[in-house]
ROFIRO-65419 format. One record per residue (C-alpha): x, y, z; residue in one letter; residue number from 0. Coordinates in steps of 0.5 Angstrom, whole numbers, plus 500, padded with zeros to 3 digits. Layout:
<rs>
X_Y_Z_a_NUM
...
</rs>
This chain:
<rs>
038_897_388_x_0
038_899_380_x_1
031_898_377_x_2
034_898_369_x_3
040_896_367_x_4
042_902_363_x_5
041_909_361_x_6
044_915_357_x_7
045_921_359_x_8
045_927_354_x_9
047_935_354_x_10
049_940_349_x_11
054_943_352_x_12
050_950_353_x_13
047_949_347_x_14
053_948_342_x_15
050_943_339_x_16
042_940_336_x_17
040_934_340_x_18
035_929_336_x_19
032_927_342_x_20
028_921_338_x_21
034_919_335_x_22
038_919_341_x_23
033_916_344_x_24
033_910_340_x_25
040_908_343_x_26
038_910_350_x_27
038_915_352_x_28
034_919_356_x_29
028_923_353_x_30
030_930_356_x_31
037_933_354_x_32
042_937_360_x_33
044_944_358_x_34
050_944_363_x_35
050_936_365_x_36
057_938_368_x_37
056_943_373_x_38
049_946_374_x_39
044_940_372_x_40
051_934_376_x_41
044_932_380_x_42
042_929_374_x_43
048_925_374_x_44
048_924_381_x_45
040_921_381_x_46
043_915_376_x_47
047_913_379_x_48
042_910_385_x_49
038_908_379_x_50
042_905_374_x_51
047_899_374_x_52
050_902_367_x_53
051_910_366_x_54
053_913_360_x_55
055_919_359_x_56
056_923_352_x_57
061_928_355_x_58
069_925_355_x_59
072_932_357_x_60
068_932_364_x_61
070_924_366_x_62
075_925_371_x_63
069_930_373_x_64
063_924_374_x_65
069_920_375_x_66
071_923_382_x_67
062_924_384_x_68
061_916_382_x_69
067_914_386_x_70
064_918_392_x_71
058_915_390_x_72
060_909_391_x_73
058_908_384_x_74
059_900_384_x_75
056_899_376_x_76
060_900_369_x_77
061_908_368_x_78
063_909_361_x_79
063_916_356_x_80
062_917_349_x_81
064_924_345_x_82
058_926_341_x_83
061_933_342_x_84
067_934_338_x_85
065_927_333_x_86
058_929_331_x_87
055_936_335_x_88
059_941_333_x_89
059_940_326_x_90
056_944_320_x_91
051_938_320_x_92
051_937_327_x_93
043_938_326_x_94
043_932_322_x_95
047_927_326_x_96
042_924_330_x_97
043_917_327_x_98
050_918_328_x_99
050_920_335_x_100
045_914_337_x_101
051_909_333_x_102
056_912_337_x_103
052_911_344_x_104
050_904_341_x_105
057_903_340_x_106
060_906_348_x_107
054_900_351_x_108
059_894_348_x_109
063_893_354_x_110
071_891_351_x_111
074_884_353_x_112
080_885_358_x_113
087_885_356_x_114
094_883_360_x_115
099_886_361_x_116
107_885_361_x_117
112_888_365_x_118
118_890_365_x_119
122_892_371_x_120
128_897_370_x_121
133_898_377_x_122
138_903_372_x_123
143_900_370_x_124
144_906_363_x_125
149_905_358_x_126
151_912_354_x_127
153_912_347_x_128
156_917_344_x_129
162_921_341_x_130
165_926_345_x_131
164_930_350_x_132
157_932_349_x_133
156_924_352_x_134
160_925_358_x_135
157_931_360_x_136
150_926_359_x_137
152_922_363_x_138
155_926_369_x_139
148_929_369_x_140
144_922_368_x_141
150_919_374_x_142
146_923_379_x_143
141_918_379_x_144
142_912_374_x_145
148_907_374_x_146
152_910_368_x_147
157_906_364_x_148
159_910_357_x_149
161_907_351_x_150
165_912_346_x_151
166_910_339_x_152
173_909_337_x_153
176_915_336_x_154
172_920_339_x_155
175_926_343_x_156
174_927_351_x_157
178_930_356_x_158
179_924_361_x_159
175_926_367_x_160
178_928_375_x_161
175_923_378_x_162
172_916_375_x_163
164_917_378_x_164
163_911_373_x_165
166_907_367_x_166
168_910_361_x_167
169_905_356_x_168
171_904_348_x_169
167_900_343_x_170
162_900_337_x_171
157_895_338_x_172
156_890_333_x_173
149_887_335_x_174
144_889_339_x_175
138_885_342_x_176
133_885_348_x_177
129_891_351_x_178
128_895_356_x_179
131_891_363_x_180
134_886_359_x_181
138_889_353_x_182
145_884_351_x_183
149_888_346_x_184
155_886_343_x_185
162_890_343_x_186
168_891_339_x_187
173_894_339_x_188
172_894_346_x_189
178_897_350_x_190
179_901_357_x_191
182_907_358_x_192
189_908_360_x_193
189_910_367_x_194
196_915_366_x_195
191_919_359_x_196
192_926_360_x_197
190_931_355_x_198
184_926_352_x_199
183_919_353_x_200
188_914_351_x_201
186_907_350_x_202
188_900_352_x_203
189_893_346_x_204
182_893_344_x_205
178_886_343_x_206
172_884_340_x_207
166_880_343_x_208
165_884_350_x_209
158_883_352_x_210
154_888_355_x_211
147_887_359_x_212
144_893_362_x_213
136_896_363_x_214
137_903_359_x_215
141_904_353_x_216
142_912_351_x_217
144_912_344_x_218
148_918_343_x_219
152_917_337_x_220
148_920_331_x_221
149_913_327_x_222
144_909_324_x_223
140_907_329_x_224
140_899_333_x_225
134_897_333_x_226
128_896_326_x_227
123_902_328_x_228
128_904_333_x_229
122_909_336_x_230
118_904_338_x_231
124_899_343_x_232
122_900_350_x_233
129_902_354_x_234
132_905_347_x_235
133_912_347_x_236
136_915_342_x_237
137_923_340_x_238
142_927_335_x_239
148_929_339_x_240
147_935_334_x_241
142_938_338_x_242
142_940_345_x_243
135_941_347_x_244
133_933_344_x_245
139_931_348_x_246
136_934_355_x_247
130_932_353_x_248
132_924_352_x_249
136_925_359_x_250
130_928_362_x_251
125_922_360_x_252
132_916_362_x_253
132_920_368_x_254
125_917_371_x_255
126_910_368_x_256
127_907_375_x_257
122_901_377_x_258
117_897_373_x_259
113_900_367_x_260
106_896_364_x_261
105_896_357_x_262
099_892_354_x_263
100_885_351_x_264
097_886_345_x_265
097_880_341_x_266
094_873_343_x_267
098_868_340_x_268
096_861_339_x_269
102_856_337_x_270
097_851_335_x_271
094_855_330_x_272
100_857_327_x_273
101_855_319_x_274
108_857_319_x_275
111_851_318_x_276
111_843_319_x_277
116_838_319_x_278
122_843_317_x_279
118_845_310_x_280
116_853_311_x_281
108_855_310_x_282
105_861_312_x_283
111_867_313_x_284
106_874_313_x_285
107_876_320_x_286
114_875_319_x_287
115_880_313_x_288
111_885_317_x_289
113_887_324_x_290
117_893_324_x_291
119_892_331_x_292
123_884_329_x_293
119_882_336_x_294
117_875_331_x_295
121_869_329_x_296
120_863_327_x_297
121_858_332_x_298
120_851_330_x_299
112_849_327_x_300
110_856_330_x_301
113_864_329_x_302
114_867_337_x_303
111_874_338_x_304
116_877_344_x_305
110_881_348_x_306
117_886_350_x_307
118_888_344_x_308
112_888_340_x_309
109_895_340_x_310
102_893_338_x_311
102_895_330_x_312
097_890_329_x_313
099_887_323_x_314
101_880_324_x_315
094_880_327_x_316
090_883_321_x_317
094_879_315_x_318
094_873_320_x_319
089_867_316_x_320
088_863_321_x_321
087_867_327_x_322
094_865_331_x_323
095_872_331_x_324
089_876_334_x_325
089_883_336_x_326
087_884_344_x_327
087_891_344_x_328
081_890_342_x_329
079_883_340_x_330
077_883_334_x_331
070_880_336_x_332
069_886_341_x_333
071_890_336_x_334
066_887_331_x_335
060_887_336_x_336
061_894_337_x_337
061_896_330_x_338
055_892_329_x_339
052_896_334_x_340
053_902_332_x_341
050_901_324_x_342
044_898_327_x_343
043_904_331_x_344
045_909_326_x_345
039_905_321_x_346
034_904_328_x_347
035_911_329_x_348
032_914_321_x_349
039_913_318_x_350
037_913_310_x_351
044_913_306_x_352
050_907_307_x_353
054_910_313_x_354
063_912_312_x_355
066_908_318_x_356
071_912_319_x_357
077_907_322_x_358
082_911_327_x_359
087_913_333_x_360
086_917_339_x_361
093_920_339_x_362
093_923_331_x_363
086_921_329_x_364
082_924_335_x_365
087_930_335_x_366
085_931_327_x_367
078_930_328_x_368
078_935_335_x_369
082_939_331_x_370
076_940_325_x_371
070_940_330_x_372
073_946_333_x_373
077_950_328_x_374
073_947_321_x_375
067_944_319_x_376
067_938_323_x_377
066_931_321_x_378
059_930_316_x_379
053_926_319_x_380
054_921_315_x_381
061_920_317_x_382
062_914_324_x_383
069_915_327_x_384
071_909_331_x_385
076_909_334_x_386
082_903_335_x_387
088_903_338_x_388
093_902_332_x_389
090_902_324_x_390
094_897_323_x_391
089_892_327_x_392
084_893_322_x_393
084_887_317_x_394
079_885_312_x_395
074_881_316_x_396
072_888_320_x_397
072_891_313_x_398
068_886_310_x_399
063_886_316_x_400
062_894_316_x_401
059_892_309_x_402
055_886_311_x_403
052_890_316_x_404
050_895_312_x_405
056_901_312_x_406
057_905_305_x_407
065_905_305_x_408
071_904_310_x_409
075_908_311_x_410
083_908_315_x_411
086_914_317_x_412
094_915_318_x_413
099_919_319_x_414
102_923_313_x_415
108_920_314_x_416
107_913_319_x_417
113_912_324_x_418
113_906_320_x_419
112_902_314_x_420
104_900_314_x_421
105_894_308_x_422
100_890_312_x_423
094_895_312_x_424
096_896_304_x_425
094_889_303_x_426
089_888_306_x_427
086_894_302_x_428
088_891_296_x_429
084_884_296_x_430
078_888_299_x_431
078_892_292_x_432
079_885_288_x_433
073_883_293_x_434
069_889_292_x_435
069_890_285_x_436
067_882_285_x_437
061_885_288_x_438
059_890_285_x_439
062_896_290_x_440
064_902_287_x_441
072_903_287_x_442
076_904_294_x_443
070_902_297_x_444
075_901_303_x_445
081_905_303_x_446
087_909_306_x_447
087_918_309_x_448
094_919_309_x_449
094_927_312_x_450
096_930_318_x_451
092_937_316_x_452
085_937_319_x_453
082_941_313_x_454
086_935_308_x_455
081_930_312_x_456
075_934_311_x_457
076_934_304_x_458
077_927_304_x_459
070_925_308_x_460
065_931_306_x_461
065_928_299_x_462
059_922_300_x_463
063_916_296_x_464
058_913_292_x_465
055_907_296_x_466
051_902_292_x_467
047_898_297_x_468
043_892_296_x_469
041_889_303_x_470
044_889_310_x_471
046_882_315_x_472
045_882_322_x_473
049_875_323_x_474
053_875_330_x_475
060_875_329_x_476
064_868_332_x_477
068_869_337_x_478
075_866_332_x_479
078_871_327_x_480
077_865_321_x_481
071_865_323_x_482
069_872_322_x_483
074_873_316_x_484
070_868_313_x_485
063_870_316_x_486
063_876_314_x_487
066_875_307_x_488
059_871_306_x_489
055_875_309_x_490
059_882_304_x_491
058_878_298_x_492
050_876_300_x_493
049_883_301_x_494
053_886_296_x_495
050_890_290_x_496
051_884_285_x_497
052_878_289_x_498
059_874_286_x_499
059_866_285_x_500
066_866_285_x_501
072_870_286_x_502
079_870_284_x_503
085_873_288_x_504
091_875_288_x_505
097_870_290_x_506
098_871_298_x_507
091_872_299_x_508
088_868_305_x_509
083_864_301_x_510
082_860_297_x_511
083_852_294_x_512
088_846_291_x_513
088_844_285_x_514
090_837_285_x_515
094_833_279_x_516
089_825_281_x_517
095_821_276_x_518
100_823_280_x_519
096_823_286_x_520
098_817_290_x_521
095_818_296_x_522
099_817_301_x_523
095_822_306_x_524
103_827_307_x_525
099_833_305_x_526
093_831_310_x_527
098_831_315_x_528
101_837_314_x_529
094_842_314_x_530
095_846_319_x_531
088_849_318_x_532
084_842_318_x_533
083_844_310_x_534
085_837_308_x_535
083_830_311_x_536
082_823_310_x_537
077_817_310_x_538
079_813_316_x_539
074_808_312_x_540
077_808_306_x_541
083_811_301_x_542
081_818_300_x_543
082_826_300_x_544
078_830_302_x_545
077_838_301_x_546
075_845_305_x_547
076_849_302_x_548
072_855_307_x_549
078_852_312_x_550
084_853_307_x_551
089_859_309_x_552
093_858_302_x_553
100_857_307_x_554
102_853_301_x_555
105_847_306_x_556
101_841_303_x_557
104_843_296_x_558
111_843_299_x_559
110_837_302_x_560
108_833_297_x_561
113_828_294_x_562
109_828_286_x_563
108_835_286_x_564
100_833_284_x_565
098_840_288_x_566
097_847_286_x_567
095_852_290_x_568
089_856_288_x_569
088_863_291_x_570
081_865_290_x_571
073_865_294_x_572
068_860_292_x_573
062_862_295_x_574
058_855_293_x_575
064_852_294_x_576
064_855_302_x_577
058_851_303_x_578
060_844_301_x_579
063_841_308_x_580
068_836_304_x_581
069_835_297_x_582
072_829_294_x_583
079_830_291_x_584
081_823_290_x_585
079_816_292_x_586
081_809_290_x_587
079_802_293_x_588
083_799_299_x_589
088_794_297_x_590
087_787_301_x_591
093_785_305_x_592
095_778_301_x_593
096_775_308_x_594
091_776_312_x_595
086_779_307_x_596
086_786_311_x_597
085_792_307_x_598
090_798_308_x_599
093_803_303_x_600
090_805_296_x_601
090_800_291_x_602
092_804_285_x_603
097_807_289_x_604
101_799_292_x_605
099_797_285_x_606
103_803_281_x_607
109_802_286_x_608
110_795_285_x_609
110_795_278_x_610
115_801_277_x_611
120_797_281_x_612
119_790_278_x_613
125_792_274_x_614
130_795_279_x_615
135_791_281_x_616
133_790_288_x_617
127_787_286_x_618
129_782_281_x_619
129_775_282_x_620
127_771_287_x_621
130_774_292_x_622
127_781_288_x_623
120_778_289_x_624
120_777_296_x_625
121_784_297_x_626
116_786_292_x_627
112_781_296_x_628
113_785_303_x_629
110_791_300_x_630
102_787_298_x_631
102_786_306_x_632
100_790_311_x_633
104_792_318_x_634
101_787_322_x_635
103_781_316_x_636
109_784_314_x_637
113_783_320_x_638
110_777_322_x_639
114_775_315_x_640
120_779_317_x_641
121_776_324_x_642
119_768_322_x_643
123_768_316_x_644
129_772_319_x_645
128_775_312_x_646
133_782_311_x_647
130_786_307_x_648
136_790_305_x_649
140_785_305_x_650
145_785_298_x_651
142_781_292_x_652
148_777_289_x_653
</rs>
């Protein structure tokens, strides 16, 4: 029976790196270090395990290693690992990275949500594209285990084959969709060969329009290729016929994708928080814009995000401002509680100046900091990595959190060149600089590394930003994303160097307020109809406008509904007015039905239209009247009237 819920285990590799035994131990960790924790002292970790139901090891290189020994053991508790080695041990400060150890080792004790899985089932069925011969020759190698078809482009030169093994084919494709299992391409110019081809292929009449349905497409013709961000389609291989080695790699990898293949879901979608549209009138579009891989589209009031194509880039989730959109991988609050975690223990454990979190990637940024910790100086202690699975994820509430909680700067390592287009993460690094120097942050308080060099990446980090910190929040991020996103902006701006009442932004930005034109305003409620995010209400007691601005994503669906034009959209952040549940844009006394007294609609409002159409024809004279008359009256008494009277009201004058 375990008799603590959790302990760390330390080691210094040998004695590669210094432990601060009273900062680690501030996190947890075990008073006295291992030297060799992996092979000589492993019974320590063996004694854990019967103590223990949680056990962390600051050791990942041995994992599979305490892995295999916990297995044995019949270890039934949570396992987990942290890199204090190559992240904060073997640096040129590793002595000074005590309070950086304890944040990481806080931050492994935040056990992430769990994700689904989608998955794609391939049975083989190939299509191979491309020119010539060396196609033909990819697809007799690939005809040994999947079911080949080849497609060459027009006019391309083979030999025809001394016995059909599978269907040579003519055509250029047209349009292209699906993924890997489910692909649908359209061809034209589609032709079989003549069965009677000699020296080459000789082709039949062609036809457009064909359509072909296969679980794998080989594209190797060397033209621009099917699919945006085509490295990213699952089933979509693609290679430069030019280049034999990339070839048989390509015919390497096809030749083992048989079967069912699970990837992470990496977006959780909400449809009824979406403000993409409402009643045909578009609102919100930020997703749309970003996608790399096309995996969303619109669909009615909502966008639709295809988990088959979606390659997890992250940024709908991150510029998404009413959390429709939130990434899984980790959710946005398991990510928020760790990062909380590890600033708390960074200042628990003696940490003095405002720490950099470092924001990366495993595959390139764990690479790049490897790198640096064994060949160069290694990471400053004052330099927290953490690590997601995309940098395109982060979004400004996690940003604006890490300053609220006491982070010196932020910043977001990529690649040199990104596989693609990263629009979304330059957004939001943009309004943080707005939002930054609107309370007194220093420039690029939050900003990008671009370099795929080690010592680049040394270069950028080891030169302490400057860090103007006047307080630190401890609130607890809600579970919602708009919830944190506006937490956390109220939080940052509280503990901000100078504090701001009121900031404004540029247009696109996911806050802000309406300004409303009352003359023109008639109250008729449409926009309140149209918010999706709650922004805009009414007063079921009497005619009235009412206004959130903390709940307003600026989507612009109030302002395109509106049939007078009386709204503007308004981008910016009042933090006053954040703290103001409901303010009044516009009220007006009922109007008393003139048949049964009830009150309905606004006064204002009835009384203006029955004014402006005392002098249109169909409302003149006393036949006139009796229309303007039916416009005083509620429901309920205005088809009474009709019904009673067998009054027509669209019935011709004259």
């Amino acid at each position: 029976m375990p008799e603590s819920a959790r302990t760390v285990l330390t080691c210094s590799c040998e004695g590669t790196m210094p432990l601060d035994g009273k900062a680690l131990a501030t996190a947890g960790a075990e008073g006295r270090s291992a030297h060799q924790l992996c092979r000589a002292q492993l019974e320590n970790f063996r004694a854990a395990l019967g103590r223990f139901a949680e056990v962390t090891v600051t050791c990942t290189q041995e994992a599979p290693l305490f892995a295999e020994v916990a297995e044995e053991a019949g270890f039934s508790g949570r396992l987990s690992f942290v890199n204090i080695r190559e992240t904060a041990g073997w640096s040129e400060a590793g002595a000074a990275a005590g309070p950086k150890m304890a944040a990481l080792i806080a931050m492994a004790g935040v056990e992430p949500a769990p994700f689904e899985l989608v998955s794609l089932e391939s049975e083989g069925v190939t299509l191979v594209l491309g020119r010539g011969e060396e196609a033909m020759e990819a697809a007799r190698t690939l005809a040994e285990t999947l079911d080949i078809t080849l497609l060459l482009v027009p006019g391309a030169e083979a030999m025809p084959p001394r016995r059909t093994v599978f269907p040579v084919l003519q055509g250029r494709i047209r349009k292209a969709r699906g993924h890997l299992g489910a692909f649908e391409l359209t061809v034209d110019d589609y032709a079989a060969p003549a069965p009677s081809s000699r020296s080459r292929l000789e082709f039949e009449a062609a036809r457009d329009g064909a359509v072909s349905r296969c679980d794998l497409v080989l594209d190797l013709t060397g033209n621009p290729p099917l699919f945006p961000a085509a490295e990213l389609r699952p089933g979509y291989l693609r290679a430069d016929p030019r280049d034999p080695a990339a070839v048989a790699r390509l015919v390497a990898r096809a030749q083992g994708m048989i079967g069912t293949f699970d990837k992470p879901k990496f977006i959780d979608f909400r449809a009824d928080l979406c403000a993409h549209s409402r009643n045909r009138i578009t609102g919100c579009t930020r997703c749309l814009g970003l996608c790399p891989t096309g995996a969303i589209e619109p669909a009615g009031d909502s966008v639709a995000i295809d988990p088959n194509i979606c390659a997890g880039c992250g940024q709908c989730a991150a510029a998404c401002p009413t959390g429709a959109a939130a990434y899984a991988l980790p959710q946005v609050e398991a990510l928020a509680r760790s990062l909380r975690a590890g600033l708390r223990a960074w200042f628990a454990a003696g940490g003095q100046a405002a720490p950099v979190i470092l924001l990366h990637d495993e595959g390139h940024g764990g690479a790049l900091i490897d790198a640096s910790s064994r060949m160069g100086r290694g990471l400053p202690a004052h330099v927290i990595p953490v690590q997601v699975n995309e940098p395109g994820q982060v979004g400004p509430e996690i940003m604006a959190a890490a300053l609220a909680w006491g982070a010196g700067a932020v910043r977001v390592l990529t690649r040199a060149r990104p596989a693609h287009p990263l629009d979304g993460l330059d957004e939001t690094l943009a309004l943080m600089e707005v939002i930054g120097a609107a309370t007194g942050h220093p420039e690029e308080t939050c900003a990008l590394i671009q370099t795929d060099d080690p010592e680049a990446l040394e270069t950028a980090l080891w030169t302490k930003p400057a860090a103007a910190r006047a307080a630190r929040s401890s609130f607890l991020p809600p579970a919602d994303k708009r919830g944190l996103l506006t937490l956390a902006m109220a939080e940052m701006n509280r503990a901000a160097p100078e504090p701001a009442e009121r900031v404004a932004l540029p247009e696109g930005a996911p806050f802000g307020a309406v300004a409303l034109d009352r003359d023109a305003c008639t109250l008729c409620l449409a926009c309140v109809s149209a918010c999706p995010a709650g922004a805009l209400g009414d007063n079921p007691d009497r005619p009235m406008l009412r206004f959130t601005e903390q709940a307003c994503v600026q989507c612009g669906l109030c302002a395109a509904t509106c049939p007078e034009d009386a709204i503007t959209l308004v981008p910016r952040i009042d933090f006053a007015e954040w703290e103001t549940p409901k303010r009044v844009l516009n009220e007006d006394e009922p109007f008393a039905c003139t048949g049964c007294g009830k009150p309905f609609g606004a006064r204002a409002s009835i009384e203006r239209v029955t004014a402006k159409l005392e002098g249109h024809w169909m409302f003149s004279g006393p036949e006139g009247a009796k229309r303007r008359e039916l416009l005083t009256l509620c429901d309920d008494c205005r088809t009474q009237r009709v019904v009673i009277e067998g009054f027509d009201p669209h019935e011709k004058i004259g």
